[in-house]
One Martini backbone bead per residue (centre of mass of N, CA, C, O) as a GRO file, in nm:
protein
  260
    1UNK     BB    1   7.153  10.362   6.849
    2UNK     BB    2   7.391  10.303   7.049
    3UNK     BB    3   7.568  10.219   6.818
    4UNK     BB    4   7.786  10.500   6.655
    5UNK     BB    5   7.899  10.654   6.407
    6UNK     BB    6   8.075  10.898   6.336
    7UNK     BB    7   8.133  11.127   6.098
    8UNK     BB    8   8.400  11.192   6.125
    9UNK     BB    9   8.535  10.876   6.188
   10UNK     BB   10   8.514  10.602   6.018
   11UNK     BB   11   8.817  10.572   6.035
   12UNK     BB   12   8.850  10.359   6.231
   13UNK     BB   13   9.124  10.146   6.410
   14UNK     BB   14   8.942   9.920   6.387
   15UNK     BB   15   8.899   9.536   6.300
   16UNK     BB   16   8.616   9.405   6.385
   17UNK     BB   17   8.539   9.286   6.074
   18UNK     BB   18   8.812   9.042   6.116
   19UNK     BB   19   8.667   8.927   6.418
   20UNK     BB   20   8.561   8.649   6.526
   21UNK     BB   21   8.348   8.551   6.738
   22UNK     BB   22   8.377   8.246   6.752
   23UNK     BB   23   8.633   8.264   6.915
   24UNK     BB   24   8.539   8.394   7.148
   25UNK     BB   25   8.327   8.192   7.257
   26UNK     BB   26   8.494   7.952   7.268
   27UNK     BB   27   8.697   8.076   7.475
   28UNK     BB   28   8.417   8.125   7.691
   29UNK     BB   29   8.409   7.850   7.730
   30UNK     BB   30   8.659   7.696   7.799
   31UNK     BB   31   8.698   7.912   8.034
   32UNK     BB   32   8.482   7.778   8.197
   33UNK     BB   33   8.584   7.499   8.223
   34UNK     BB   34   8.884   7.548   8.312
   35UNK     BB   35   8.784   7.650   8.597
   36UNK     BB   36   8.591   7.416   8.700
   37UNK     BB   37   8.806   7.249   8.719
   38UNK     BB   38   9.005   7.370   8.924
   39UNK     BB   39   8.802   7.340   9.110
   40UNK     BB   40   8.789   7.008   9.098
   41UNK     BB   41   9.074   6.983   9.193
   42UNK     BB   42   9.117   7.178   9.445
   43UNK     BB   43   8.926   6.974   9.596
   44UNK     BB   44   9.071   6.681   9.535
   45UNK     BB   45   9.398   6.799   9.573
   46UNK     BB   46   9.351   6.995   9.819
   47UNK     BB   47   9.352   7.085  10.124
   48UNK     BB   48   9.172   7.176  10.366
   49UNK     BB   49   9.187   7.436  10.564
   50UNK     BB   50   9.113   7.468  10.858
   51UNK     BB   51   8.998   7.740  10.873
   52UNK     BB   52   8.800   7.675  10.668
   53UNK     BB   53   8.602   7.400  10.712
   54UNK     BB   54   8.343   7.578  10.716
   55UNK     BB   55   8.434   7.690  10.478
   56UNK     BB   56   8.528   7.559  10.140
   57UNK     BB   57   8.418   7.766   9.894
   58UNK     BB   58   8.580   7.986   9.940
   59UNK     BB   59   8.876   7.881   9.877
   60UNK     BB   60   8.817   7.771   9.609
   61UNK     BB   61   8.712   8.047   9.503
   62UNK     BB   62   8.989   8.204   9.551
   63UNK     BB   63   9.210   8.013   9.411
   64UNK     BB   64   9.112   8.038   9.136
   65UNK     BB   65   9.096   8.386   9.147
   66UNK     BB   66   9.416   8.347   9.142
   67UNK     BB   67   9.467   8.221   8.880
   68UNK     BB   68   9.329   8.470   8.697
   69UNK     BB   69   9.556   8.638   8.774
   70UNK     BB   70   9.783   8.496   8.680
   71UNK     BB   71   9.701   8.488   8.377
   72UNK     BB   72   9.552   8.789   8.322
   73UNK     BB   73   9.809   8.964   8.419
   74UNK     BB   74  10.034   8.842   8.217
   75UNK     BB   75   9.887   8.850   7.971
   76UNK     BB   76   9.895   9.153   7.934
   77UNK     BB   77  10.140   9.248   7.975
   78UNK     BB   78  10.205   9.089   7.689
   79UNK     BB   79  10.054   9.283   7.533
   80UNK     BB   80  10.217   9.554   7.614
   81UNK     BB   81  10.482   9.455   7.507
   82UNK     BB   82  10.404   9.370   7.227
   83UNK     BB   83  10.151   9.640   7.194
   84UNK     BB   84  10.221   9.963   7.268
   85UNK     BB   85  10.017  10.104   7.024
   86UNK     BB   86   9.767  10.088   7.205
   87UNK     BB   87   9.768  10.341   7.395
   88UNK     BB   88   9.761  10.529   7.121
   89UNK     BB   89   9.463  10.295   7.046
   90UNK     BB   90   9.247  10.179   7.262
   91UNK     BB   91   8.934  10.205   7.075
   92UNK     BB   92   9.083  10.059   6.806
   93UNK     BB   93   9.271   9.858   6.923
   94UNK     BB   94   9.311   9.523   6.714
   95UNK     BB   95   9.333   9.152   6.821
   96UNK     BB   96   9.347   8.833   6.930
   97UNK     BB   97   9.546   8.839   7.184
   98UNK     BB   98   9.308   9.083   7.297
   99UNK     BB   99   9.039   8.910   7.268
  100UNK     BB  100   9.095   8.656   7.383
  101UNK     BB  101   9.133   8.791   7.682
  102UNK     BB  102   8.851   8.883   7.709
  103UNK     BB  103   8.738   8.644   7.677
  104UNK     BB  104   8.876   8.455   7.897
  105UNK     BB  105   8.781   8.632   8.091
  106UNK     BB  106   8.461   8.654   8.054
  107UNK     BB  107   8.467   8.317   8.150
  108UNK     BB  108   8.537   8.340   8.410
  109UNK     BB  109   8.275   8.555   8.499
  110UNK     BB  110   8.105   8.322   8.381
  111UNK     BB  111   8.164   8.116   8.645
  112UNK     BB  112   8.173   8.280   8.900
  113UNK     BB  113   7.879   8.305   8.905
  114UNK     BB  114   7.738   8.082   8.894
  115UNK     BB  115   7.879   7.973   9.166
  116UNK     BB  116   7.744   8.139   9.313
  117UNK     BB  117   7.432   8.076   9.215
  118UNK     BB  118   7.478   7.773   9.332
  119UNK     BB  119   7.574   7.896   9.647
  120UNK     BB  120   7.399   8.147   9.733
  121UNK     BB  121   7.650   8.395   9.681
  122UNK     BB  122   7.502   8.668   9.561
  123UNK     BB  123   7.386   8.811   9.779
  124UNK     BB  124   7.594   8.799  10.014
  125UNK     BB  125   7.844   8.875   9.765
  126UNK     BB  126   7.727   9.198   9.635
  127UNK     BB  127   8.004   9.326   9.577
  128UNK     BB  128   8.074   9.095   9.357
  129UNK     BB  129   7.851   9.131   9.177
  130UNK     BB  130   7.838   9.425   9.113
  131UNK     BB  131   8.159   9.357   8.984
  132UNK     BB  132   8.011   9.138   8.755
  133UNK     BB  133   7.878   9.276   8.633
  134UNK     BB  134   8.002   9.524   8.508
  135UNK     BB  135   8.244   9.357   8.366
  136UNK     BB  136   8.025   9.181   8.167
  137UNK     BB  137   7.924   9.429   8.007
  138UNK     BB  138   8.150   9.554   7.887
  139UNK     BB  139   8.314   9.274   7.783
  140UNK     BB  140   8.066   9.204   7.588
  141UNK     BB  141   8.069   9.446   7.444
  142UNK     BB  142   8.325   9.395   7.301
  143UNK     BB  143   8.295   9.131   7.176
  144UNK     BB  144   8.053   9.211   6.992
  145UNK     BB  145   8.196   9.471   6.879
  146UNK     BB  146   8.464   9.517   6.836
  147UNK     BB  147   8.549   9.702   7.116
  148UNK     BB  148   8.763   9.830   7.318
  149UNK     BB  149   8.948   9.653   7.400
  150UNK     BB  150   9.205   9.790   7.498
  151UNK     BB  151   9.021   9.922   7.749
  152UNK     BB  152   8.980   9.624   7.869
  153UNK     BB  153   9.290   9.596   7.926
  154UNK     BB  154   9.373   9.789   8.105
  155UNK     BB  155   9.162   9.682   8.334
  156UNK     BB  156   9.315   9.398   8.369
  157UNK     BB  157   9.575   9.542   8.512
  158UNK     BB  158   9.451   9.450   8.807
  159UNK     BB  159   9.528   9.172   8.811
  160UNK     BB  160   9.801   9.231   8.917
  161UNK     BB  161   9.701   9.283   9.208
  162UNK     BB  162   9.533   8.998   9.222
  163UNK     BB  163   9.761   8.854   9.324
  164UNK     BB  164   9.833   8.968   9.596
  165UNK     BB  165   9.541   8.987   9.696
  166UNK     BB  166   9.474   8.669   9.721
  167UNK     BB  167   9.742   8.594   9.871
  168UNK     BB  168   9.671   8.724  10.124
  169UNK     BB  169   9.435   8.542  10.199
  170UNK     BB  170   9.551   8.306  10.167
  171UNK     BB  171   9.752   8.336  10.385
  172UNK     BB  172   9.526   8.369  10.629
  173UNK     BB  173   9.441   8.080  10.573
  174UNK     BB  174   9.738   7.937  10.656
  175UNK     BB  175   9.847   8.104  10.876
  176UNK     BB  176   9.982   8.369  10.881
  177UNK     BB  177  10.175   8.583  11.001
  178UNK     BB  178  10.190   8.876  10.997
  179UNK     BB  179  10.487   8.862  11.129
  180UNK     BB  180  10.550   8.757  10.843
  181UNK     BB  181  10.758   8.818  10.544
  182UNK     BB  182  10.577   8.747  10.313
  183UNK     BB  183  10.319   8.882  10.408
  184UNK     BB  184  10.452   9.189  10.425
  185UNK     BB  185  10.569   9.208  10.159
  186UNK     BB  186  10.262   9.144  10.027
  187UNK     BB  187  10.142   9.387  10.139
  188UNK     BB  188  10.295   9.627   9.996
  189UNK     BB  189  10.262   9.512   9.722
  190UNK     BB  190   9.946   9.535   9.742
  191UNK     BB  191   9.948   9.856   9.758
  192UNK     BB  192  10.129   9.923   9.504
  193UNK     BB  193   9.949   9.790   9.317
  194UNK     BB  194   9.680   9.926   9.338
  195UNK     BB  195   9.727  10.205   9.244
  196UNK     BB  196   9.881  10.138   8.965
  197UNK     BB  197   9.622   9.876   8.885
  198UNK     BB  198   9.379  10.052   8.984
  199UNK     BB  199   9.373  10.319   8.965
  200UNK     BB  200   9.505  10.384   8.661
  201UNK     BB  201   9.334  10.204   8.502
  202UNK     BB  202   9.055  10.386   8.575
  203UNK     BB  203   9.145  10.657   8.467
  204UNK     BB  204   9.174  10.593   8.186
  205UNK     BB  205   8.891  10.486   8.135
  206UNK     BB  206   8.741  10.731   8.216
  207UNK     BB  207   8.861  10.900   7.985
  208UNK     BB  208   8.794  10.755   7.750
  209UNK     BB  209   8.478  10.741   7.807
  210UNK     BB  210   8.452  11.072   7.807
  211UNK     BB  211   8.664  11.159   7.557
  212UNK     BB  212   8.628  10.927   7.367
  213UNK     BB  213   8.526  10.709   7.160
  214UNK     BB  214   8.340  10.764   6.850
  215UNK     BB  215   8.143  10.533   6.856
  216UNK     BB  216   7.968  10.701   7.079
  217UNK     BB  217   7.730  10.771   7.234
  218UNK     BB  218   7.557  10.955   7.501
  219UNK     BB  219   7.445  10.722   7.641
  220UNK     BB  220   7.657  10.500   7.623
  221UNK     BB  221   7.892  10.679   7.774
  222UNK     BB  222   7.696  10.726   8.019
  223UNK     BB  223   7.681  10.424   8.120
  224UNK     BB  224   8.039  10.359   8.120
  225UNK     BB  225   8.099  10.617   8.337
  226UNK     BB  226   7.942  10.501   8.539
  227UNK     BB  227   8.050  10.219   8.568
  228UNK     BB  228   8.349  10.339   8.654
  229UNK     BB  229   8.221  10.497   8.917
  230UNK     BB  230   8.146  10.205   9.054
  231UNK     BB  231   8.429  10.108   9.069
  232UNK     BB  232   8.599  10.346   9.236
  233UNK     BB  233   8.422  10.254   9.463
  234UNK     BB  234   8.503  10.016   9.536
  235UNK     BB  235   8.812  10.057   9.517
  236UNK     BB  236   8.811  10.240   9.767
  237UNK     BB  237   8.647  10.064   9.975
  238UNK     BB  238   8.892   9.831   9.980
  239UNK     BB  239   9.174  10.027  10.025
  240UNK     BB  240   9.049  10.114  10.291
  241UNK     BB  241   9.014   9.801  10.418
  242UNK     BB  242   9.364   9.764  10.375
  243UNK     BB  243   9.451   9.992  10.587
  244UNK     BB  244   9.366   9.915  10.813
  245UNK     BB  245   9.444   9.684  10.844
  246UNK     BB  246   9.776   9.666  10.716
  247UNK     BB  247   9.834   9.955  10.876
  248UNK     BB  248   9.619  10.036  11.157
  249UNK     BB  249   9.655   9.762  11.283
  250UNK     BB  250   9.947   9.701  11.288
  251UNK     BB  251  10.053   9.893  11.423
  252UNK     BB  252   9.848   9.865  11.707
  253UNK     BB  253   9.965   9.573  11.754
  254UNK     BB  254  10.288   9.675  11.763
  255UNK     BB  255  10.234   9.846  12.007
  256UNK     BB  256  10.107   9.690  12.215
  257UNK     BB  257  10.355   9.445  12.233
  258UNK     BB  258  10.565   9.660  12.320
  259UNK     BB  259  10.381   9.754  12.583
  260UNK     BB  260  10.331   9.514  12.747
   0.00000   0.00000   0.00000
């Protein structure tokens, strides 16, 4: 069996055995309806942006997106701030409030994976889809043994960063100017936000999953690390062409202006 109780371990921290996974079930159930129809209202009532005009599906898709990362980037923080003693057991603390948030996020991710996939861009969006499937394991592990859950709250901190960023695209797409004063704002909060709230987080579920989890056995750690390392490869990826964007490139726009 890929998961297997330590023996010296028996008394692991989690209440698993305490958690209705029908619970869980039901709230990515909501959780599909719930951005589903969010894209159907996005849809009627927001007009779309000239920009976007000519890929209508892309606005619709990162707006719906902006949406879950300010509901589950808040709800996070309100996890560890209502439950600090997380922190000090993460492979076993367990309650409803942080387990229905993997699930309502879990809904999320096999929501937008369905729009891509009638959408045709599952290969279009390749960095988006094998994005999506990393979380959609792990996330779903996590629902299914009732374990690991606070592990997977951490990796969710990442959402408070996805405000800001998706934030950027969307400023974007409404055609703000680098040089306007919330644009930039937003530029710096998002480069400050991706390094704690996307560095910080993905490094410690790799120890997590490294050094800690007695309920793992080496294959299945082996393969949650695999899976750490292929996700902090994509995040420096994203980085490094955030960095060009809205460092490297805007220094050299204001460099060009200034000597004109």
């Amino acid at each position: 069996m890929l998961f297997t109780m330590a023996d010296d371990n028996s008394e692991i921290k989690s209440v698993g055995s305490d958690v209705d996974r029908r619970i869980a079930f039901l709230v990515v159930v909501v959780s599909i309806v719930f951005f589903r129809i969010s894209n159907l209202v996005t849809s009627k009532y927001i007009e779309t942006p000239p920009r976007a005009a000519s890929d209508p599906w892309r606005w619709r898709n990162l707006f719906v997106s902006w949406i879950h990362a300010i509901l589950c980037g808040s709800w996070d923080i309100m996890c560890f701030t209502a439950y600090p003693e997380m922190l000090e057991d993460l492979d076993g603390h367990m309650n409803y409030f942080t387990y229905t948030l993997v699930a309502f996020s879990t809904g999320y991710f096999i929501y937008d994976a369905l729009d891509m996939f009638f959408n045709n861009r599952l290969l279009q969006d390749w960095g988006v889809t094998l994005h999506h499937i990393i979380v959609l394991i792990c996330f779903i592990y996590s629902i299914w043994t009732s374990y690991a859950t606070a592990i997977v709250c951490v990796a969710l901190l990442v959402e408070v960063n996805g405000v800001f960023l998706h934030a950027r695209k969307l400023m974007q797409i409404f055609q703000f100017s680098f040089e306007h004063k919330i644009y930039v704002l937003n530029k710096y909060i998002n480069l400050i936000t991706f390094v704690i709230f996307r560095g910080g987080p993905i490094s410690r579920v790799f120890y997590e999953f490294a050094y800690k989890c007695p309920a793992f056995n080496l294959p299945l750690r082996g393969v949650f690390i695999f899976l750490t390392v292929a996700m902090a490869c994509i995040n420096v990826i994203l980085f490094w062409r955030l960095c060009k964007s809205d460092v490297l490139l805007t220094s050299r726009r204001k460099y060009v202006k200034e000597n004109s």
